[in-house]
N, C-alpha and C positions, 0 to 999 in steps of 0.2 A: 737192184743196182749192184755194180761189182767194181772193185778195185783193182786197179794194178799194181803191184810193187815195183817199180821201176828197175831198183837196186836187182831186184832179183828175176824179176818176170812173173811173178807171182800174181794167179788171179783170185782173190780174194772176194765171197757173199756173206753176208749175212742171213741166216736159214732157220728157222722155226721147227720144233720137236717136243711135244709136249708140253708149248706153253714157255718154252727156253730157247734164248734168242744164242747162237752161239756161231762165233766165226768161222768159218768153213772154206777151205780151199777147193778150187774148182780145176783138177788137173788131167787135163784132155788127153794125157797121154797113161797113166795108168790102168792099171785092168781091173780094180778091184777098190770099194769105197772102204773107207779104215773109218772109224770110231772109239776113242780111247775110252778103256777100262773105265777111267774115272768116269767119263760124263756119261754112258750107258746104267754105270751103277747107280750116279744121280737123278735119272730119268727113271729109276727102275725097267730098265729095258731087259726083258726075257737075252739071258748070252747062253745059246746051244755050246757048253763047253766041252762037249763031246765031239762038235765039228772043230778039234786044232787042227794045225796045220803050221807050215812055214809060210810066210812070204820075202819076196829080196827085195830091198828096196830101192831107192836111185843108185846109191853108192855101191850096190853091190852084195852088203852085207844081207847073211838071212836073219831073219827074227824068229821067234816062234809067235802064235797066233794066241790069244785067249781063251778064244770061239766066236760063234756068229753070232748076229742079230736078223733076223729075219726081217721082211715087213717094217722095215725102220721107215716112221710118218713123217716126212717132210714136209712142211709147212711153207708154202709160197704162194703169195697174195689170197689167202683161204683156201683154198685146194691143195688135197695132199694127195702128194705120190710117195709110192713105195717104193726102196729097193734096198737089198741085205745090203751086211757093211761086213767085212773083219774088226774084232775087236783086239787092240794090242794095248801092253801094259802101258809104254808110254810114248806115243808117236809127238811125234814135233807137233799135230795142232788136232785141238778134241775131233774133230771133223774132215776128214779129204772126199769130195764124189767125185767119182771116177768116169771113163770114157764111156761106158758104156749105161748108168743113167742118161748122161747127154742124150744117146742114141736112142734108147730105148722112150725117154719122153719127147724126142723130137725140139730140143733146143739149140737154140738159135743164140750167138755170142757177139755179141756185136762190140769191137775192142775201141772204135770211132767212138762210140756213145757210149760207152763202159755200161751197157745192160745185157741182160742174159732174158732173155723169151723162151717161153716155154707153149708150145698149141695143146690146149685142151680138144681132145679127140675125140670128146662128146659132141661139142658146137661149131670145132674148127678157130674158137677166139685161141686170140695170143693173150695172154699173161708176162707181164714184166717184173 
């Protein structure tokens, strides 16, 4: 299930990662999934801090990167997919997935029924 912020446009889920339920912005227009420092270190997630980097964010401004996460397990209805994230010291919210999970899992957003589907490409089912 996924929410709308009205106020702002904001598509908000709830997403699963090692057993930690954590809110997560779903923003169809970004390039790259972000993951804050804090909640990667709480998960003990592997951060490649050898891969920094900048990124720019809406406003414009650069950030510098912390490092990746690779292979970060998303948990949705039992079935997890992977995809890296950037880690940054402290972005506005522990979690952002970005345009190109969408694509890459083949998900489906439906803003009528505020749900987000995802096809499992082993069976062809959908997932909600």
């Amino acid at each position: 299930m996924i929410e709308k912020n009205i106020e702002y446009d904001i598509l908000k889920s709830y997403i699963e990662i090692k057993n930690q339920t954590v809110e997560t912005v779903i923003d169809t227009c970004a390039n790259t999934s972000i993951i804050s420092k804090e909640f990667a270190l709480k998960l003990k997630l592997i951060i490649g801090v050898n891969e920094k980097s900048n990124v720019t964010v809406v406003d414009n401004n650069t950030i510098k990167t912390y490092g990746t996460v690779k292979d970060l397990p998303i948990r949705i209805e039992n079935k997890i997919f992977k995809c890296h994230a950037i880690v940054l010291n402290e972005p506005a919210q522990h979690l952002l997935l970005e345009n190109n999970f969408l694509i890459k899992h083949r998900c489906n957003i439906s803003l009528k029924d505020m749900i987000m589907s995802i096809i499992l490409c082993s069976t062809g089912d959908w997932i909600h």
